[in-house]
C-alpha positions as semicolon CSV with decimal commas, in nm:
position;residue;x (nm);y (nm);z (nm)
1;X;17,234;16,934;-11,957
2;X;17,164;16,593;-12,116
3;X;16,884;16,580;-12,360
4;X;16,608;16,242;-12,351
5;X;16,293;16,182;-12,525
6;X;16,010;16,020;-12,386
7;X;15,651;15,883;-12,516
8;X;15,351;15,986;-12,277
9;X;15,054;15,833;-12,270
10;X;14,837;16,058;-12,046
11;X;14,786;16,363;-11,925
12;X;15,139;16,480;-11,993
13;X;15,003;16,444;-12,348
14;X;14,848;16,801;-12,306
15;X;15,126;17,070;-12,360
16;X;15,001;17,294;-12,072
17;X;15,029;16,970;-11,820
18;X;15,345;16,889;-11,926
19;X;15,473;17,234;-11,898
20;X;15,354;17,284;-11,559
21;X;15,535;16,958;-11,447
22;X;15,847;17,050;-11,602
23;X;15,876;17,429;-11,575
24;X;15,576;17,549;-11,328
25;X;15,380;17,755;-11,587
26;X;15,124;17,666;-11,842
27;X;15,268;17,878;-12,107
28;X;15,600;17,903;-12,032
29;X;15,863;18,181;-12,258
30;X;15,824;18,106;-12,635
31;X;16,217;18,018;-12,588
32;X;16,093;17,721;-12,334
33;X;15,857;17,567;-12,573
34;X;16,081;17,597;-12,864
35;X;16,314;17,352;-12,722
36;X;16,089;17,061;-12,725
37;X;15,918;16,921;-13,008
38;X;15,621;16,710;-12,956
39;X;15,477;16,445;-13,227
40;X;15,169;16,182;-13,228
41;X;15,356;15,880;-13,207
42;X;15,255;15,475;-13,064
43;X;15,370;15,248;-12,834
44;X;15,322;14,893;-12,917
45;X;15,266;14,532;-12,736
46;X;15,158;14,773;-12,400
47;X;14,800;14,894;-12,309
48;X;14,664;15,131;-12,128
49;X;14,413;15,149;-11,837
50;X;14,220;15,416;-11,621
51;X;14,384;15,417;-11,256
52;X;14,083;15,342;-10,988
53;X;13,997;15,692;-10,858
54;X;14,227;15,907;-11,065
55;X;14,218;16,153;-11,357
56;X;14,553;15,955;-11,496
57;X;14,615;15,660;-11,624
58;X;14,877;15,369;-11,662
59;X;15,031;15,145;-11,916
60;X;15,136;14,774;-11,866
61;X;15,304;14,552;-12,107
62;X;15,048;14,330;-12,283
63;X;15,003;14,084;-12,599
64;X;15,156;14,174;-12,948
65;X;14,836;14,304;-13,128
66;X;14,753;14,596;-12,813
67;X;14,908;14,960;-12,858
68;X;14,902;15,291;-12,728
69;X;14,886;15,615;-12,897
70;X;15,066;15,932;-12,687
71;X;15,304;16,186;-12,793
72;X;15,694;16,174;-12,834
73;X;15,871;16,479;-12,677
74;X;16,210;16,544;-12,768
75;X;16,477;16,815;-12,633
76;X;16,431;16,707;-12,231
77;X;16,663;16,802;-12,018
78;X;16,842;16,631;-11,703
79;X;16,633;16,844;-11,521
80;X;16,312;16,801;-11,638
81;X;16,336;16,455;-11,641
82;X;16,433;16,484;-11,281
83;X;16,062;16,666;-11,256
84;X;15,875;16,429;-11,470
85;X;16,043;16,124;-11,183
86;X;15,901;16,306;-10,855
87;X;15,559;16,362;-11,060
88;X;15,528;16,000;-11,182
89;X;15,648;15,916;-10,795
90;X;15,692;15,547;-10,698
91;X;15,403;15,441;-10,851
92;X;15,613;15,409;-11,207
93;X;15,938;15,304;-11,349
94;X;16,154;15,461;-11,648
95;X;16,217;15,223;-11,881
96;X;16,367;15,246;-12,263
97;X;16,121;15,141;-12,508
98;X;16,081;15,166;-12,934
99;X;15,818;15,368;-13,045
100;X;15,693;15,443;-13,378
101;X;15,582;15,823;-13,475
102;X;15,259;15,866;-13,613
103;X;15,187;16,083;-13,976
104;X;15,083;16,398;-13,857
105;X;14,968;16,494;-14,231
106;X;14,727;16,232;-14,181
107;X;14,583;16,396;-13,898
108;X;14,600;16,782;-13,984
109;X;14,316;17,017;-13,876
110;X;13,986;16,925;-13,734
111;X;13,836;16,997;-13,404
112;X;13,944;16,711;-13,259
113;X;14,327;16,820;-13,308
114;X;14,566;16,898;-13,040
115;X;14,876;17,025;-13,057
116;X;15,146;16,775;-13,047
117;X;14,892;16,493;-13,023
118;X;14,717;16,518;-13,391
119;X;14,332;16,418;-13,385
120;X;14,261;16,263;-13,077
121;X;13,985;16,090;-13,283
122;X;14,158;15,902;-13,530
123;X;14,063;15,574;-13,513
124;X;14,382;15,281;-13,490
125;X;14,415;15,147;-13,825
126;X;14,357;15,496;-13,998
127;X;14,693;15,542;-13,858
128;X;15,011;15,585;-14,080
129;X;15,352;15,469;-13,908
130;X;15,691;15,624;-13,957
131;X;16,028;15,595;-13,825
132;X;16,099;15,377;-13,521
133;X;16,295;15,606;-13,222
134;X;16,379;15,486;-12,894
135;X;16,222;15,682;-12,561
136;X;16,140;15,636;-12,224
137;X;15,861;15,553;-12,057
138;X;15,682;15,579;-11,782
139;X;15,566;15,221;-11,681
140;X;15,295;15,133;-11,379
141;X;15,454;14,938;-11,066
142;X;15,188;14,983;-10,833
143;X;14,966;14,659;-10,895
144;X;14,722;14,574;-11,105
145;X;14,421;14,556;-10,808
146;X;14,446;14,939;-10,887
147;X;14,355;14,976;-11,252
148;X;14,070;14,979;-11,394
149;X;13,978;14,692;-11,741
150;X;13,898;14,967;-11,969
151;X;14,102;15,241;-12,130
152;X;14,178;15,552;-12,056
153;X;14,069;15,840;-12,260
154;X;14,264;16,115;-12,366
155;X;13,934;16,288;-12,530
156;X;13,744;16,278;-12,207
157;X;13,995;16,405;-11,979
158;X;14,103;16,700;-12,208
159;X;13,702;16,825;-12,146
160;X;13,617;16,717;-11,805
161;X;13,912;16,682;-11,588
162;X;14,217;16,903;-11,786
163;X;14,066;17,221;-11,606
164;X;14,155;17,054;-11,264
165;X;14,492;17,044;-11,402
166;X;14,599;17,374;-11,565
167;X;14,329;17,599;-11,576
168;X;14,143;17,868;-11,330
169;X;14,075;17,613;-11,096
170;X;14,405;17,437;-11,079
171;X;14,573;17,755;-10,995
172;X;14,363;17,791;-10,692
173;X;14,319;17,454;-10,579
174;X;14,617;17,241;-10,759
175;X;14,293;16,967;-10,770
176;X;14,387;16,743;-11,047
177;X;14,794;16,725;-10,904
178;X;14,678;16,669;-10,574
179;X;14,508;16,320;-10,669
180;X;14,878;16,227;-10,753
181;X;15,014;15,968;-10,461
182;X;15,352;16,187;-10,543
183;X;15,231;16,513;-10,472
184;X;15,032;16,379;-10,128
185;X;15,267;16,119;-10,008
186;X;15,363;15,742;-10,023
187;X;15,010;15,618;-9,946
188;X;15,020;15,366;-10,246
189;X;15,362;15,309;-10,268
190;X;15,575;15,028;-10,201
């Protein structure tokens, strides 16, 4: 069955989005969940942007001093990584990159604490590194005219757009997966 590891950056951040992707539920069987593990971790010398239009965002390589913080999911199979490709659609590329997992002590309780993803407001340099691990990524192909100069926040779309994605509304409308150019088509790809 293979097993990978990848960093996200986005909204496969939130357990309940990734989930869905890779398994078609929001709270999968105990037995399901068990088989990942999910830590804070950070992604160095890329940055990440808001995608023009979209609830998602991307990451492009960038200068030595720019990061991003995501999460680092473990125990993947074949199979979901073969999900996590037709999500992410043509508008990324996997690639192998060295991340660095981030001290969850450091980052324990709070109301801005999400599972997997520690405090989603801790601030860069209040960070403490650990152990470097290599992952995969997903990286953005589809041009730079498409992305927005500022970041992406994980904060924001958690309270105004996650909804879209997993809850009440998402069941009944799939909004927030159909903004995905994988889920409607090839419209922006190459």
């Amino acid at each position: 069955m293979g097993s990978h590891t990848a960093f996200f950056y986005g909204t496969l951040m939130a357990p309940p989005v990734l989930h869905r992707v890779i398994w078609g539920n929001t709270s999968p069987p105990e037995i399901q969940k068990s088989a990942l593990k999910i830590r804070p971790a950070i992604l160095h010398k890329f940055q990440r942007h808001k995608v023009k239009h979209a609830d998602y965002p991307a990451i492009l390589p960038a200068n030595s001093t720019t990061s991003v913080r995501g999460t680092l999911v473990t125990g993947l199979t074949n199979g979901d990584i073969w999900r996590l490709d037709i999500f992410e659609g043509c508008e990324y590329e996997r690639r192998k990159v060295r991340v660095r997992l981030l001290d969850m002590s450091a980052e324990a309780g709070g109301e801005g604490t999400i599972e997997g993803v520690g405090d989603v407001r801790t601030r860069e340099e209040e960070q403490i590194e650990g152990k470097e691990v290599e992952a995969e990524v997903y990286v953005w192909t589809a041009g730079k005219h498409r992305l927005e100069p500022e970041e992406w926040d994980f904060g924001v779309f958690v309270r105004e757009k996650m909804s879209k994605w997993v809850g009440r509304e998402a069941t009944e409308t799939d909004e927030g997966f159909q903004g995905r150019a994988s889920i409607i088509g090839t419209q922006f790809c190459c």
